[in-house]
C-alpha positions in Angstrom: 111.6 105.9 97.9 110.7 109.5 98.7 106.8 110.4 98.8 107.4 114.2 98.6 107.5 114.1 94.4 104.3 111.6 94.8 102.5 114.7 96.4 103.7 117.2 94.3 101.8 115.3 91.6 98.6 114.9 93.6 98.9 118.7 94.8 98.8 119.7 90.8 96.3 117.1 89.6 98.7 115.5 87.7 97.8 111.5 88.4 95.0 109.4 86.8 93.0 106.3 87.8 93.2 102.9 86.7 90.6 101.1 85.6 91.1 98.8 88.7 90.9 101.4 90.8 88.0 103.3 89.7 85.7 99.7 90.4 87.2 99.3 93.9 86.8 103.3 94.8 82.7 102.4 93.8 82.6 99.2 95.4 84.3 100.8 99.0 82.7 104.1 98.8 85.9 106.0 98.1 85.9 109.0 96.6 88.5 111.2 95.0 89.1 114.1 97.8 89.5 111.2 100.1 92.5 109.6 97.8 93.9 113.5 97.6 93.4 113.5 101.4 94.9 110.1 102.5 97.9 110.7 100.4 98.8 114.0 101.2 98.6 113.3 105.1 100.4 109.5 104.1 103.5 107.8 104.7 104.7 104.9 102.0 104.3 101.8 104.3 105.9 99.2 101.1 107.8 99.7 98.6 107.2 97.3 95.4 110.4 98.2 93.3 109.2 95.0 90.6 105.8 95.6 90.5 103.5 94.3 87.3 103.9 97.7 85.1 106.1 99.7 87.3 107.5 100.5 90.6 104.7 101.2 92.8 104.4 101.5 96.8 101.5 101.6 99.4 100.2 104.6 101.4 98.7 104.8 104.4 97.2 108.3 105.4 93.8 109.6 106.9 91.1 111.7 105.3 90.1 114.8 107.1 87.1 112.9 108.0 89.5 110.4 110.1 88.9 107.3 107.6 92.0 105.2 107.3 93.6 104.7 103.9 95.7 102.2 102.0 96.5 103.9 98.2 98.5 101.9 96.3 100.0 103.9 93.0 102.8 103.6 90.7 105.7 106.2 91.1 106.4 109.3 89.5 106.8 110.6 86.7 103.4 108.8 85.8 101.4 108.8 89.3 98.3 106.3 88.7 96.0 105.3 91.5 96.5 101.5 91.3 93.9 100.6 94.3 92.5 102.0 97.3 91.0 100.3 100.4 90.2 100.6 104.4 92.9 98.6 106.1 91.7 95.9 107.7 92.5 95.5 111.4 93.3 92.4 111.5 95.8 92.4 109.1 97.3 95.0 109.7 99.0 96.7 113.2 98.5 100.5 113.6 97.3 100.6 109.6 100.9 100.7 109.1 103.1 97.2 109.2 101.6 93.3 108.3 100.7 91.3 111.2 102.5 87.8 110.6 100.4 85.4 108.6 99.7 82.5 111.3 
């Protein structure tokens, strides 16, 4: 799974929100410019091929303010923000890979 066609989409504006998405980006203080931002400095960290809808995969990237990221979205050609969130450290190693479940 390439991210270079996800960014082409988010460089044009041409991606939407999900309703989902939208209550968790209000809930976690996320704005727009910070979604822009994580992805565009992000690496796909998961790939979900069978996803509910349709393919979709999980970014991690950093907003120019230094917040860490995790953007899930559904692939091109349609690019919707599926859910954002701040990685939680304890989950996760370096933002990036799953610590084993215990």
């Amino acid at each position: 799974m390439e991210i270079e066609g996800i960014k082409v989409k988010i460089n044009i504006g041409e991606y939407r929100f999900s309703d989902h998405a939208v209550k968790r980006m209000i809930k976690r203080s996320i704005d727009r410019a910070e979604i822009e931002d994580a992805v565009l400095s992000g690496e796909i960290i998961e790939e979900y091929p069978d996803d509910k809808y349709s393919p979709s995969c999980l970014i991690y990237g950093r907003t120019k303010s230094g917040r860490h990221l995790h953007v899930q979205l559904s692939l091109p050609p349609a690019v919707v923000v599926i859910t954002a969130y701040d990685p939680d450290k304890s989950e996760w190693i370096d933002y990036k890979v799953r610590r084993p479940k215990e």
